[in-house]
N, CA, C and O atoms as a Maestro MAE file, in Angstrom:
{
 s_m_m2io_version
 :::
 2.0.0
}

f_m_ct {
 s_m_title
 :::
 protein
 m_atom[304] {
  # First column is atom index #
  i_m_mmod_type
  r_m_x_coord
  r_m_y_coord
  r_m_z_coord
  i_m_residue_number
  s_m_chain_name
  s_m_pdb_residue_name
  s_m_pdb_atom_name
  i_m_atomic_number
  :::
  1 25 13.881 -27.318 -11.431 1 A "UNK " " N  " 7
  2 3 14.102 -26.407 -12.533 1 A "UNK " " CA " 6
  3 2 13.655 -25.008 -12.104 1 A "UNK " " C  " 6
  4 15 12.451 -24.928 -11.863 1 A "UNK " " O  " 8
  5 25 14.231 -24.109 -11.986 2 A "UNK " " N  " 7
  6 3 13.782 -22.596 -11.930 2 A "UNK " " CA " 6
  7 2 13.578 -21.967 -13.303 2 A "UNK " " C  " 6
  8 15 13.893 -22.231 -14.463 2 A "UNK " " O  " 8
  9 25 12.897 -20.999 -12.641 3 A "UNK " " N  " 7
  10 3 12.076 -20.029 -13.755 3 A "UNK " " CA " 6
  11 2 12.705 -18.905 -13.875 3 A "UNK " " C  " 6
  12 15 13.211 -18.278 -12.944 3 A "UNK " " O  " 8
  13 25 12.703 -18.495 -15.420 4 A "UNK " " N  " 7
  14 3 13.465 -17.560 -15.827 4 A "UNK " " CA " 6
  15 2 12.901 -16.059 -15.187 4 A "UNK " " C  " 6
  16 15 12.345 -16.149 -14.093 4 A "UNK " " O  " 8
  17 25 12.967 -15.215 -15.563 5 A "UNK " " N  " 7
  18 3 12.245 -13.666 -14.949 5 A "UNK " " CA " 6
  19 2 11.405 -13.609 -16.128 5 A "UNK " " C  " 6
  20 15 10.369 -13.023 -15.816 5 A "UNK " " O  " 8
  21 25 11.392 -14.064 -17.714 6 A "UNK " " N  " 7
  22 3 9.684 -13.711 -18.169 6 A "UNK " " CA " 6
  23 2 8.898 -14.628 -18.150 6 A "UNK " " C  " 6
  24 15 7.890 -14.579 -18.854 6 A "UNK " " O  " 8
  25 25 9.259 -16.069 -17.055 7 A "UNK " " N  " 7
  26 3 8.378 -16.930 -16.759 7 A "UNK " " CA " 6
  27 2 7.727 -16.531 -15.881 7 A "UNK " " C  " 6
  28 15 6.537 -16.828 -15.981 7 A "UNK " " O  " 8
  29 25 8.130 -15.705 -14.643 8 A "UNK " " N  " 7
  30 3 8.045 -15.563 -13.670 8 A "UNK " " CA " 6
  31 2 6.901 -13.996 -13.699 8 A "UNK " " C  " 6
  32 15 5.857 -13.883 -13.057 8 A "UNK " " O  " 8
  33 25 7.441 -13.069 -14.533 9 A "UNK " " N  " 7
  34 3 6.367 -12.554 -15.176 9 A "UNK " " CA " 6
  35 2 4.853 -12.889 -15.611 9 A "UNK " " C  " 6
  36 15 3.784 -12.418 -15.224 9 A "UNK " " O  " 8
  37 25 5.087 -13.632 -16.324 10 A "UNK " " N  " 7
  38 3 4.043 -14.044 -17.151 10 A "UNK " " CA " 6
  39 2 3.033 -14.502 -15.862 10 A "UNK " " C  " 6
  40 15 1.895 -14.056 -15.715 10 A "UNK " " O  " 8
  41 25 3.748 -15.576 -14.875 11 A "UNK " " N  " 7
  42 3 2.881 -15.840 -13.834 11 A "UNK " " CA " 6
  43 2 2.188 -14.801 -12.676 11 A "UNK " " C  " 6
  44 15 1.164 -14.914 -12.003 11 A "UNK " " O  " 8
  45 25 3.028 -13.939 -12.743 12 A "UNK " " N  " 7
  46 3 2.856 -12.616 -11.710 12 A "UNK " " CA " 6
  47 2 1.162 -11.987 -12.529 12 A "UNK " " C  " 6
  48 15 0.092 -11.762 -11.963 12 A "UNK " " O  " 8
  49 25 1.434 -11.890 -13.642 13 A "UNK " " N  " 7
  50 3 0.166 -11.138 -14.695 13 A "UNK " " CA " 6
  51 2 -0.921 -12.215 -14.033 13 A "UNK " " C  " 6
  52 15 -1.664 -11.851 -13.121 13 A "UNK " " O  " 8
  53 25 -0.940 -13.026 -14.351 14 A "UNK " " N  " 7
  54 3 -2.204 -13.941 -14.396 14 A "UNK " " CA " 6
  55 2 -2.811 -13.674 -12.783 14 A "UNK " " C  " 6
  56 15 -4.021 -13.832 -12.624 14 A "UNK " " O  " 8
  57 25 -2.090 -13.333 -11.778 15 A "UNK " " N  " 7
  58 3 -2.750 -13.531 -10.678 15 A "UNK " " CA " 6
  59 2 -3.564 -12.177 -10.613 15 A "UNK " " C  " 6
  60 15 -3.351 -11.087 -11.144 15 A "UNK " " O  " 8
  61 25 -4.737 -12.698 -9.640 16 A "UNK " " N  " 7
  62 3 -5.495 -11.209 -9.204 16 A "UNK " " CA " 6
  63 2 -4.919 -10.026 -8.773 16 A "UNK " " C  " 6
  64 15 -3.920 -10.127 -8.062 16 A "UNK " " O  " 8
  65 25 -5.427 -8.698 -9.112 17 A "UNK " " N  " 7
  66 3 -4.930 -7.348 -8.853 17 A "UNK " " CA " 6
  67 2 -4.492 -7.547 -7.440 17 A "UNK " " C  " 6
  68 15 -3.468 -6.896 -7.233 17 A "UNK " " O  " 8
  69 25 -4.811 -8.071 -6.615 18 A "UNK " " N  " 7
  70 3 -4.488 -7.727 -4.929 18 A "UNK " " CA " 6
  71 2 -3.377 -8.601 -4.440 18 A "UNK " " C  " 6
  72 15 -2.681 -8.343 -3.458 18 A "UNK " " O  " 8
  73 25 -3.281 -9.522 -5.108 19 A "UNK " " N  " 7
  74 3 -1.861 -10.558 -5.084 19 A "UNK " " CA " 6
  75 2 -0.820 -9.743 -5.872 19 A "UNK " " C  " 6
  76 15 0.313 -9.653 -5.399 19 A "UNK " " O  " 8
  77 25 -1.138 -9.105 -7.112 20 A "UNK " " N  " 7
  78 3 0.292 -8.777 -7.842 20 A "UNK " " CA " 6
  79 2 0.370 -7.166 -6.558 20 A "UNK " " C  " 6
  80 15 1.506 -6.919 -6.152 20 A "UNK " " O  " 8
  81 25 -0.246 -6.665 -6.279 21 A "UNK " " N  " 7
  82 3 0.282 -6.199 -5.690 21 A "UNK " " CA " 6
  83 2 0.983 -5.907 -4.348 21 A "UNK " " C  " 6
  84 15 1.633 -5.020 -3.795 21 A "UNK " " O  " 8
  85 25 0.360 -7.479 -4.072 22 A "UNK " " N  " 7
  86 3 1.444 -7.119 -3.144 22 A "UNK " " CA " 6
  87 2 2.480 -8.486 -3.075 22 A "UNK " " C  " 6
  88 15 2.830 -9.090 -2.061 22 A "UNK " " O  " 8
  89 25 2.850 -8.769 -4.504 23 A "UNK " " N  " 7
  90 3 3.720 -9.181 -4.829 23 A "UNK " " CA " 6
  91 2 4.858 -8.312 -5.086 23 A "UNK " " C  " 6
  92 15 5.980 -8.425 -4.594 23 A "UNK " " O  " 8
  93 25 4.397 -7.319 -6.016 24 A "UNK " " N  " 7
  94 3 5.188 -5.995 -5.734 24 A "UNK " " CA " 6
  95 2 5.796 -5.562 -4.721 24 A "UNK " " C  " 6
  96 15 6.947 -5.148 -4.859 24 A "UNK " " O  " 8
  97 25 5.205 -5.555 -3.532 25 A "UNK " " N  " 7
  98 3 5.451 -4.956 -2.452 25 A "UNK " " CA " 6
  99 2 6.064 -5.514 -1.826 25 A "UNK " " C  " 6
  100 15 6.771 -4.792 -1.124 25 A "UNK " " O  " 8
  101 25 6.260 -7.027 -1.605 26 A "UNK " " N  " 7
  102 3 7.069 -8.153 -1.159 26 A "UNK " " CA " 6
  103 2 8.580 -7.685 -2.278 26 A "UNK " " C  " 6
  104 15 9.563 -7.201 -1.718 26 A "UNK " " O  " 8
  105 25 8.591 -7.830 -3.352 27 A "UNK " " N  " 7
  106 3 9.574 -7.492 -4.674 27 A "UNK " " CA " 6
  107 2 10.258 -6.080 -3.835 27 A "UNK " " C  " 6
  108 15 11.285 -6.195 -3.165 27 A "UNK " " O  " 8
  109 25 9.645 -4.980 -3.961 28 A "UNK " " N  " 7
  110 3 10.277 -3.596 -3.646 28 A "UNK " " CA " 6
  111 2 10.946 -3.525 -2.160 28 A "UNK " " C  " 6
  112 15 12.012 -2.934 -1.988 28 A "UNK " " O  " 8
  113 25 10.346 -4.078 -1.253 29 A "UNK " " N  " 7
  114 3 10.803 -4.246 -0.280 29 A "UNK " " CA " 6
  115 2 12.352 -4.847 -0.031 29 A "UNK " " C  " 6
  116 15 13.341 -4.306 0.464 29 A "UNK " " O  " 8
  117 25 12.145 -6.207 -0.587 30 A "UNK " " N  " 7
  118 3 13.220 -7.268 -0.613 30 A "UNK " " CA " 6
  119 2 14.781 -5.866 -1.434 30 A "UNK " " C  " 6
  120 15 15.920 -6.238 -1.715 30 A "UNK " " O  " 8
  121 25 14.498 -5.077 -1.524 31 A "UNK " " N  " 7
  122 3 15.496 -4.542 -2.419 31 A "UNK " " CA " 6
  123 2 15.747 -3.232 -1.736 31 A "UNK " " C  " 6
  124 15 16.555 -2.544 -2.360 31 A "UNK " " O  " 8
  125 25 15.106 -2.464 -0.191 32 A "UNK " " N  " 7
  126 3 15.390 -1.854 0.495 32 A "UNK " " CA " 6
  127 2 16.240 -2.164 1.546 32 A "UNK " " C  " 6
  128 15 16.169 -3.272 2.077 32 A "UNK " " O  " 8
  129 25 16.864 -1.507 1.836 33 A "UNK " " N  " 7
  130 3 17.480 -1.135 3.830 33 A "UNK " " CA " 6
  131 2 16.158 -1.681 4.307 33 A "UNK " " C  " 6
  132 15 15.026 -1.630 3.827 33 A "UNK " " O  " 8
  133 25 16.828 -2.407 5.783 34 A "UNK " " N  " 7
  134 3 15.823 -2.840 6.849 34 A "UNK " " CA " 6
  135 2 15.738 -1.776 6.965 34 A "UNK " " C  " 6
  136 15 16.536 -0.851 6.815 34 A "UNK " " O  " 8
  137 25 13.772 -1.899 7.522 35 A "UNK " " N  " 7
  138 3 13.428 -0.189 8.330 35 A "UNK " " CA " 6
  139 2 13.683 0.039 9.664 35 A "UNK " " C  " 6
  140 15 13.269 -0.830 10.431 35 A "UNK " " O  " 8
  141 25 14.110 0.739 10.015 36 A "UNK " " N  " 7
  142 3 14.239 1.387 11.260 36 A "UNK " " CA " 6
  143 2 12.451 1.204 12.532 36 A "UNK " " C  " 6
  144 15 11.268 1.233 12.192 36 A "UNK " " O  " 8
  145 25 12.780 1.114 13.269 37 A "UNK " " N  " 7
  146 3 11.604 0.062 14.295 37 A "UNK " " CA " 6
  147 2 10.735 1.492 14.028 37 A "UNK " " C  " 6
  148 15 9.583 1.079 14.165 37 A "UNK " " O  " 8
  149 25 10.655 2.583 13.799 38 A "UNK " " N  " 7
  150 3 10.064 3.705 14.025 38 A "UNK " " CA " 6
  151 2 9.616 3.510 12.245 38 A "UNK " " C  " 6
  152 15 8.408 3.625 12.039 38 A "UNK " " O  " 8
  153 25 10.133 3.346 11.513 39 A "UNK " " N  " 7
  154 3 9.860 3.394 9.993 39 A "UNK " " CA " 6
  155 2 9.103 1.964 9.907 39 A "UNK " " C  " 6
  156 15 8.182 2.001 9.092 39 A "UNK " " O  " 8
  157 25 9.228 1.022 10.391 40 A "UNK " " N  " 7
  158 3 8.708 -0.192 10.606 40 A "UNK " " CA " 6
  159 2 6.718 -0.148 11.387 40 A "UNK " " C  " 6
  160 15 5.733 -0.787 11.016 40 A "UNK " " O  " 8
  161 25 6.863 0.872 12.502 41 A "UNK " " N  " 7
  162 3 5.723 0.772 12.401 41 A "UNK " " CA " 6
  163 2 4.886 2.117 11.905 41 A "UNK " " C  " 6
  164 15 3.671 2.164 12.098 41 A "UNK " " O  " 8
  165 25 5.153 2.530 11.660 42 A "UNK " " N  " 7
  166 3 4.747 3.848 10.182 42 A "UNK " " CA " 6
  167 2 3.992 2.474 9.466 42 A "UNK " " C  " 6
  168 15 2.814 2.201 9.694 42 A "UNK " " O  " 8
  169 25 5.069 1.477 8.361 43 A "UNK " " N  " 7
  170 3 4.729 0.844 7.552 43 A "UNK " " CA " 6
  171 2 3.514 0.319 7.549 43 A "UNK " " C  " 6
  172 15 2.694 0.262 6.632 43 A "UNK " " O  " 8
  173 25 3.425 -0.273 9.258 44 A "UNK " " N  " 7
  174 3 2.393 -1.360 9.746 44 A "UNK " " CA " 6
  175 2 0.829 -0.023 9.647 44 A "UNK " " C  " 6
  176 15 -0.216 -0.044 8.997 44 A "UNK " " O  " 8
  177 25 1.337 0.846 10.512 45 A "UNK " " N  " 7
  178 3 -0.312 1.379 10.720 45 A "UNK " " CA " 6
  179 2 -0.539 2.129 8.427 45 A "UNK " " C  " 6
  180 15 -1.662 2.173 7.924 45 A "UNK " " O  " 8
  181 25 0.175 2.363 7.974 46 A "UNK " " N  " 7
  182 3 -0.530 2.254 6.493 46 A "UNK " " CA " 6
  183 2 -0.934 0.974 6.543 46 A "UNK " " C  " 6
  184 15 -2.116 0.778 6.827 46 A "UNK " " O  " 8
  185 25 -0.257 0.090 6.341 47 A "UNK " " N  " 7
  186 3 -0.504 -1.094 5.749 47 A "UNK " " CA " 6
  187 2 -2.131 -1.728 6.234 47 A "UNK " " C  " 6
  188 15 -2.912 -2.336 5.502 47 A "UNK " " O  " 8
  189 25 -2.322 -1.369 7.669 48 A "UNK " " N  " 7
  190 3 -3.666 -1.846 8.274 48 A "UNK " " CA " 6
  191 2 -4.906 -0.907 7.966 48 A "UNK " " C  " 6
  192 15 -6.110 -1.141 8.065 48 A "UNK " " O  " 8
  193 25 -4.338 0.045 7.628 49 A "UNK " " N  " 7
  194 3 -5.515 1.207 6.785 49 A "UNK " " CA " 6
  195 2 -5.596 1.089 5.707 49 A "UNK " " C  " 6
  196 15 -6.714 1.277 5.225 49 A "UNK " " O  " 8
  197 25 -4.379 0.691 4.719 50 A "UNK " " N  " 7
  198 3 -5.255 0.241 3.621 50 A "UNK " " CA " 6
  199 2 -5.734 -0.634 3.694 50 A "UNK " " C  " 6
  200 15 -6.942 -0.405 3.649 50 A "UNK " " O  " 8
  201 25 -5.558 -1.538 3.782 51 A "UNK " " N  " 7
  202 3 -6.114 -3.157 4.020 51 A "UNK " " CA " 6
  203 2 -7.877 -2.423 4.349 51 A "UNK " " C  " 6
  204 15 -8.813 -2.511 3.554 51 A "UNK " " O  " 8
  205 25 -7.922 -1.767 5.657 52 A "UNK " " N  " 7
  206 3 -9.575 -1.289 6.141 52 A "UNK " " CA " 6
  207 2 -10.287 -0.695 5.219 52 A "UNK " " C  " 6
  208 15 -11.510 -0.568 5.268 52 A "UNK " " O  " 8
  209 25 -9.341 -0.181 4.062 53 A "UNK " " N  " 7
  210 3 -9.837 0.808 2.728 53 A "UNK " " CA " 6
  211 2 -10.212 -0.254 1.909 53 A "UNK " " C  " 6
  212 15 -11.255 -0.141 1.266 53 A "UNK " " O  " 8
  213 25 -9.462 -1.389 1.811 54 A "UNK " " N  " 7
  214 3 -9.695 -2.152 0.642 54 A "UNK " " CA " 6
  215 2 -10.961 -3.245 1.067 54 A "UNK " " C  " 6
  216 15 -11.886 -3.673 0.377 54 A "UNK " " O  " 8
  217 25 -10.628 -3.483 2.382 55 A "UNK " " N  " 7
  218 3 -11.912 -4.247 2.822 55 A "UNK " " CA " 6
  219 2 -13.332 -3.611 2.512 55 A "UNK " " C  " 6
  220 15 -14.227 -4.118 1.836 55 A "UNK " " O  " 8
  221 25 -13.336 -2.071 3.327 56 A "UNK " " N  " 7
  222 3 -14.481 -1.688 3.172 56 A "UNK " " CA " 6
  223 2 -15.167 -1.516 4.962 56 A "UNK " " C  " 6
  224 15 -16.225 -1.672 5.572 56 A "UNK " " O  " 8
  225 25 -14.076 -1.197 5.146 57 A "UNK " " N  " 7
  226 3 -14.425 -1.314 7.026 57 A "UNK " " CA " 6
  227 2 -14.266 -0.264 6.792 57 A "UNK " " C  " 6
  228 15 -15.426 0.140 6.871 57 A "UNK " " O  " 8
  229 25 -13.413 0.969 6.426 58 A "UNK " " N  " 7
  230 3 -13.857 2.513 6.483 58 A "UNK " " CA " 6
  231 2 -13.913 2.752 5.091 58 A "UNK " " C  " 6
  232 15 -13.822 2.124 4.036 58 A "UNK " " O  " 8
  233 25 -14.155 4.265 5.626 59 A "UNK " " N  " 7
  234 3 -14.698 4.576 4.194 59 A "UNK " " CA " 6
  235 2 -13.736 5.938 3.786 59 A "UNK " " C  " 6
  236 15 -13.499 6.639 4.769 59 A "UNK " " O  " 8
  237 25 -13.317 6.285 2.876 60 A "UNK " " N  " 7
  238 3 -12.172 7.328 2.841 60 A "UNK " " CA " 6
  239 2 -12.879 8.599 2.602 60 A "UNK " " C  " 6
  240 15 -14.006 8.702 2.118 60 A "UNK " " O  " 8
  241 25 -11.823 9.910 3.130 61 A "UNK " " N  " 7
  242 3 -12.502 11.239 2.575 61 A "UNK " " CA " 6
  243 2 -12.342 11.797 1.595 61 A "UNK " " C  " 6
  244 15 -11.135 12.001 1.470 61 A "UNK " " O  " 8
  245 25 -12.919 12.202 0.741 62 A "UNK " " N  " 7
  246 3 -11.963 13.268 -0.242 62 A "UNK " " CA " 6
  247 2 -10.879 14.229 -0.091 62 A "UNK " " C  " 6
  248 15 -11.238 15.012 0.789 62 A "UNK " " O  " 8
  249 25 -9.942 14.488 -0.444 63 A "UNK " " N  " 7
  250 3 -8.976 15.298 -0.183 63 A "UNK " " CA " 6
  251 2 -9.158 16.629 -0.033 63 A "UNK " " C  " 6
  252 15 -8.395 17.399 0.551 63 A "UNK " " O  " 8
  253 25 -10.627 17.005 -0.801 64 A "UNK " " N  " 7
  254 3 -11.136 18.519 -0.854 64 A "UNK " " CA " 6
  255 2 -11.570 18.271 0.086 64 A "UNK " " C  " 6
  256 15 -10.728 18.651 0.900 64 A "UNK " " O  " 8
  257 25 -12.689 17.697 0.813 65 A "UNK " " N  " 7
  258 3 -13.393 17.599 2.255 65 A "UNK " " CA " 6
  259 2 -12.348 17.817 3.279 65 A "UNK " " C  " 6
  260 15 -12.530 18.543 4.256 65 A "UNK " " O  " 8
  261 25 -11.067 17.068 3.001 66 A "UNK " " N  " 7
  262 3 -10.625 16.895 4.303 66 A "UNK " " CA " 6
  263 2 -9.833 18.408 4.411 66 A "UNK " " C  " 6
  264 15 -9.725 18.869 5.547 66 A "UNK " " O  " 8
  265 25 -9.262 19.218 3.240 67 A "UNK " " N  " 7
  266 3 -8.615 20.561 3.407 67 A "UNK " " CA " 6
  267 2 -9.938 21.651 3.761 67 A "UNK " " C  " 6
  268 15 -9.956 22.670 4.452 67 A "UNK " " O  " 8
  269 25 -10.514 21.284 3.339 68 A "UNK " " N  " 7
  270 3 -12.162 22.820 3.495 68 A "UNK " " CA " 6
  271 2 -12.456 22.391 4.801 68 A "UNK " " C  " 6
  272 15 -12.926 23.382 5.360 68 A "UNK " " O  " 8
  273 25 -12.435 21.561 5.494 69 A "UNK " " N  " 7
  274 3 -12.707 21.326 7.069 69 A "UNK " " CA " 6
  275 2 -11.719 21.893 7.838 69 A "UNK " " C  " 6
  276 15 -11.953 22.558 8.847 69 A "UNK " " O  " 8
  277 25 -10.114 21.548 7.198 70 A "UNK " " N  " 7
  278 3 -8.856 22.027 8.290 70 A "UNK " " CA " 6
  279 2 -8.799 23.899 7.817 70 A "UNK " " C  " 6
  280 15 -8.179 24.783 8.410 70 A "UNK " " O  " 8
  281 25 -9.521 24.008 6.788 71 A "UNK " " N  " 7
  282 3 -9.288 25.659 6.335 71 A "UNK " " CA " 6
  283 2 -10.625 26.693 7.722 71 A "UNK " " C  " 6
  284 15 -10.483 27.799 8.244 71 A "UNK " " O  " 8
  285 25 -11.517 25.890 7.825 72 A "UNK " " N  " 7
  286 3 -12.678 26.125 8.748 72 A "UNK " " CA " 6
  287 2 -12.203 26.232 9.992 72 A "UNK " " C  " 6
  288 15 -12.379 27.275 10.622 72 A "UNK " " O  " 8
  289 25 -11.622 25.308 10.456 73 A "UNK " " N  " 7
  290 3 -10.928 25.201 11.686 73 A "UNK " " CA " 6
  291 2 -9.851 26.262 11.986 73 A "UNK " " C  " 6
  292 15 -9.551 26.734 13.082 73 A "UNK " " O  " 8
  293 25 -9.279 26.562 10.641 74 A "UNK " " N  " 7
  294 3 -8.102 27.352 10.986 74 A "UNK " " CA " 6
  295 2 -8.788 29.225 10.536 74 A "UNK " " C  " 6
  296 15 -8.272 30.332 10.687 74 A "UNK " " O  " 8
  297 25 -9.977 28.828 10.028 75 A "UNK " " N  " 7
  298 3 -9.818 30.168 9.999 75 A "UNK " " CA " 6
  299 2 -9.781 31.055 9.178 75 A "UNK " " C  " 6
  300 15 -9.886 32.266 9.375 75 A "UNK " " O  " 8
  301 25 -9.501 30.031 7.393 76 A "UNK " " N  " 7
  302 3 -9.069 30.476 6.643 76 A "UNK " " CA " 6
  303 2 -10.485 30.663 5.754 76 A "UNK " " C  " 6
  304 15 -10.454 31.211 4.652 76 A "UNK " " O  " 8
  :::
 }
 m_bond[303] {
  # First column is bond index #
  i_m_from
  i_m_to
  i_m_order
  :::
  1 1 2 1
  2 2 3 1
  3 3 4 2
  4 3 5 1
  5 5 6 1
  6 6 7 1
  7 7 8 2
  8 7 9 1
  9 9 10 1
  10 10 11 1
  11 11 12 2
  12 11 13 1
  13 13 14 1
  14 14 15 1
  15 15 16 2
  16 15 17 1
  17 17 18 1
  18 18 19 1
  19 19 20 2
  20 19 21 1
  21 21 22 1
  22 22 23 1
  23 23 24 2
  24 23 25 1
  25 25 26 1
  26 26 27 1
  27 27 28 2
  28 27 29 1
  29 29 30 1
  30 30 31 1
  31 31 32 2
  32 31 33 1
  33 33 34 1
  34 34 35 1
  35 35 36 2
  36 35 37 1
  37 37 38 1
  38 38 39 1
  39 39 40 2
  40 39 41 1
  41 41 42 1
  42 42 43 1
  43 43 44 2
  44 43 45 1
  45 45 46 1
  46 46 47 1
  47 47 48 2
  48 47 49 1
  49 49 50 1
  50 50 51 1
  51 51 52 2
  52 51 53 1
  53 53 54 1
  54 54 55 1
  55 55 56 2
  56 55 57 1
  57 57 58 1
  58 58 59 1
  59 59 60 2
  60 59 61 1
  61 61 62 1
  62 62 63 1
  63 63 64 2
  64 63 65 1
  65 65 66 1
  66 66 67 1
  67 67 68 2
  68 67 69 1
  69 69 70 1
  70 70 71 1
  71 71 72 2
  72 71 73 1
  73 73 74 1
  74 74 75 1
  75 75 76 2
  76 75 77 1
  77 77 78 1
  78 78 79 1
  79 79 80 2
  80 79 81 1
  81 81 82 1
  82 82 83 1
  83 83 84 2
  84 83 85 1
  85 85 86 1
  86 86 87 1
  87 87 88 2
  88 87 89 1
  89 89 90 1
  90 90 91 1
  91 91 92 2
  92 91 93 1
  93 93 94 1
  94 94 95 1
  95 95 96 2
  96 95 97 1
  97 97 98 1
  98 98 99 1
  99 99 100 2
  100 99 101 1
  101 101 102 1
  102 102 103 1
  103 103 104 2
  104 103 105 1
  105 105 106 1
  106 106 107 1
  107 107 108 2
  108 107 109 1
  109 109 110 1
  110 110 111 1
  111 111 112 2
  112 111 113 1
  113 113 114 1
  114 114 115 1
  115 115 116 2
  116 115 117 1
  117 117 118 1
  118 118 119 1
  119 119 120 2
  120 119 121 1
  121 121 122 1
  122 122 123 1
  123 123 124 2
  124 123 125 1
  125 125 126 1
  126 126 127 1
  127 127 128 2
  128 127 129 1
  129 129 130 1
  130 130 131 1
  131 131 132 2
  132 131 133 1
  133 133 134 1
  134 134 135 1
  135 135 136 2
  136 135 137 1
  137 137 138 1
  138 138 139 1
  139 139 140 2
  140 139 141 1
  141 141 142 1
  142 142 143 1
  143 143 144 2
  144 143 145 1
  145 145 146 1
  146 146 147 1
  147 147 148 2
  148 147 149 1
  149 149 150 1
  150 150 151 1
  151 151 152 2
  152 151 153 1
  153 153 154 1
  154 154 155 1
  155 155 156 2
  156 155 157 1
  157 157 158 1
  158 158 159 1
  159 159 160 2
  160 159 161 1
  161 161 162 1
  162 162 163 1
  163 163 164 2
  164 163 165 1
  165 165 166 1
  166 166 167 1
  167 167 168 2
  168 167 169 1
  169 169 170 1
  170 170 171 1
  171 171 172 2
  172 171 173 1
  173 173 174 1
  174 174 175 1
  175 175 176 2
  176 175 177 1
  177 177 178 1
  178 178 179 1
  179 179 180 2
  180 179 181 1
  181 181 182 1
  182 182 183 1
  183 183 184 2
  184 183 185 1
  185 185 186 1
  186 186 187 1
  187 187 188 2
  188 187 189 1
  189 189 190 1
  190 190 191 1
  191 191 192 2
  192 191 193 1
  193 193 194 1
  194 194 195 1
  195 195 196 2
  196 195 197 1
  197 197 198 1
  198 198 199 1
  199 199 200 2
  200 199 201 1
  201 201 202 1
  202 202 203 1
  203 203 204 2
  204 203 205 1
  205 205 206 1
  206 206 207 1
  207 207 208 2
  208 207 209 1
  209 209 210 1
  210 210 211 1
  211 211 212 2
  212 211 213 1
  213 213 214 1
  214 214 215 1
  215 215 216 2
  216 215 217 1
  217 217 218 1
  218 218 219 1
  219 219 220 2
  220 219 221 1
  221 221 222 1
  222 222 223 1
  223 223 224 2
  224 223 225 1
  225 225 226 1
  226 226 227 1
  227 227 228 2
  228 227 229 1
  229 229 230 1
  230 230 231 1
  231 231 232 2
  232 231 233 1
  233 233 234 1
  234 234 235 1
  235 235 236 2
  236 235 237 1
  237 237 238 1
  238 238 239 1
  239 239 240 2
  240 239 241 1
  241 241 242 1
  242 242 243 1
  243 243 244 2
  244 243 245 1
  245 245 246 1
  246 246 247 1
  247 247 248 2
  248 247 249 1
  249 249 250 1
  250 250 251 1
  251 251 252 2
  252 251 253 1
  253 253 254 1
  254 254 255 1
  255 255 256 2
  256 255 257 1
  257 257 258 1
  258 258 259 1
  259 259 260 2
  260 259 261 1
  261 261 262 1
  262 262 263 1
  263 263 264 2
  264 263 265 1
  265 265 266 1
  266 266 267 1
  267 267 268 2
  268 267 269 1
  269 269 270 1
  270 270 271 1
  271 271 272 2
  272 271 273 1
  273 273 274 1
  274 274 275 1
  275 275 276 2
  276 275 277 1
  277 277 278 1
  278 278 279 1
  279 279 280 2
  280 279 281 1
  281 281 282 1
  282 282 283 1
  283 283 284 2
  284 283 285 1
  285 285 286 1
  286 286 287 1
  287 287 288 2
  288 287 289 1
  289 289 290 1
  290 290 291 1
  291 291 292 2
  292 291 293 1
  293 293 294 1
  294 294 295 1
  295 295 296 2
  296 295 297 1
  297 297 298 1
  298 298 299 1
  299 299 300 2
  300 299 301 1
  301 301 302 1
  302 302 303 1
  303 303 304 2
  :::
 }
}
Protein backbone atom coordinates (compact mmCIF):
# COMPACT_ATOMS: atom_id res chain seq x y z
CA UNK A 1 0.00 0.00 0.00
CA UNK A 2 1.59 3.47 -0.63
CA UNK A 3 1.23 6.60 1.08
CA UNK A 4 -0.54 9.45 0.03
CA UNK A 5 1.66 12.99 0.12
CA UNK A 6 -0.25 14.13 3.59
CA UNK A 7 0.72 10.76 4.92
CA UNK A 8 3.93 11.17 3.91
CA UNK A 9 3.96 14.62 5.40
CA UNK A 10 2.72 13.99 8.50
CA UNK A 11 5.68 11.40 8.78
CA UNK A 12 8.37 13.84 7.47
CA UNK A 13 7.09 16.36 10.68
CA UNK A 14 7.57 13.81 13.29
CA UNK A 15 11.20 13.14 12.45
CA UNK A 16 14.12 15.15 14.04
CA UNK A 17 15.16 18.67 12.67
CA UNK A 18 18.40 17.11 10.99
CA UNK A 19 16.58 14.24 9.16
CA UNK A 20 13.73 16.56 7.78
CA UNK A 21 16.28 18.38 6.57
CA UNK A 22 17.89 16.65 4.81
CA UNK A 23 15.02 14.99 3.68
CA UNK A 24 14.43 18.17 2.03
CA UNK A 25 17.51 18.16 0.47
CA UNK A 26 17.27 14.60 -0.85
CA UNK A 27 13.34 16.05 -2.09
CA UNK A 28 14.94 19.39 -3.82
CA UNK A 29 17.59 17.73 -5.33
CA UNK A 30 15.64 14.75 -6.87
CA UNK A 31 13.82 17.68 -8.87
CA UNK A 32 17.12 19.38 -10.27
CA UNK A 33 19.47 18.90 -13.47
CA UNK A 34 22.38 16.53 -12.65
CA UNK A 35 25.26 18.81 -11.45
CA UNK A 36 27.95 19.37 -13.49
CA UNK A 37 31.34 17.44 -11.85
CA UNK A 38 32.57 21.12 -11.03
CA UNK A 39 28.97 22.03 -9.41
CA UNK A 40 29.09 18.54 -7.88
CA UNK A 41 32.06 19.18 -5.92
CA UNK A 42 31.20 22.85 -4.85
CA UNK A 43 28.13 20.77 -3.37
CA UNK A 44 30.43 18.23 -1.55
CA UNK A 45 33.00 20.78 0.10
CA UNK A 46 29.52 22.88 1.57
CA UNK A 47 28.03 19.91 2.43
CA UNK A 48 31.31 18.72 4.63
CA UNK A 49 31.42 22.22 6.26
CA UNK A 50 28.27 22.22 7.28
CA UNK A 51 28.12 18.94 8.58
CA UNK A 52 31.78 20.39 10.69
CA UNK A 53 29.35 23.42 11.70
CA UNK A 54 26.71 21.21 12.84
CA UNK A 55 28.99 18.76 14.53
CA UNK A 56 30.90 21.31 16.30
CA UNK A 57 34.41 20.52 14.86
CA UNK A 58 34.64 24.27 13.80
CA UNK A 59 33.42 26.98 14.96
CA UNK A 60 31.93 29.79 12.58
CA UNK A 61 32.77 33.61 12.23
CA UNK A 62 30.54 36.33 12.31
CA UNK A 63 29.96 37.99 9.16
CA UNK A 64 30.96 41.44 10.76
CA UNK A 65 34.37 39.84 11.96
CA UNK A 66 34.97 38.32 8.84
CA UNK A 67 34.30 41.90 6.60
CA UNK A 68 36.28 44.33 9.41
CA UNK A 69 39.31 41.89 8.98
CA UNK A 70 39.11 41.87 4.88
CA UNK A 71 38.42 45.94 5.26
CA UNK A 72 41.97 45.96 7.47
CA UNK A 73 43.70 44.06 5.03
CA UNK A 74 42.53 46.07 2.26
CA UNK A 75 42.98 49.19 3.65
CA UNK A 76 39.78 50.41 4.04
Amino acid sequence: MSMTAAQILTAAQALPPQERETLCTKIAESLDAPLTPEEQAWADVAERRAEELRSGKVKGVAAEEVFAKARRRLGL
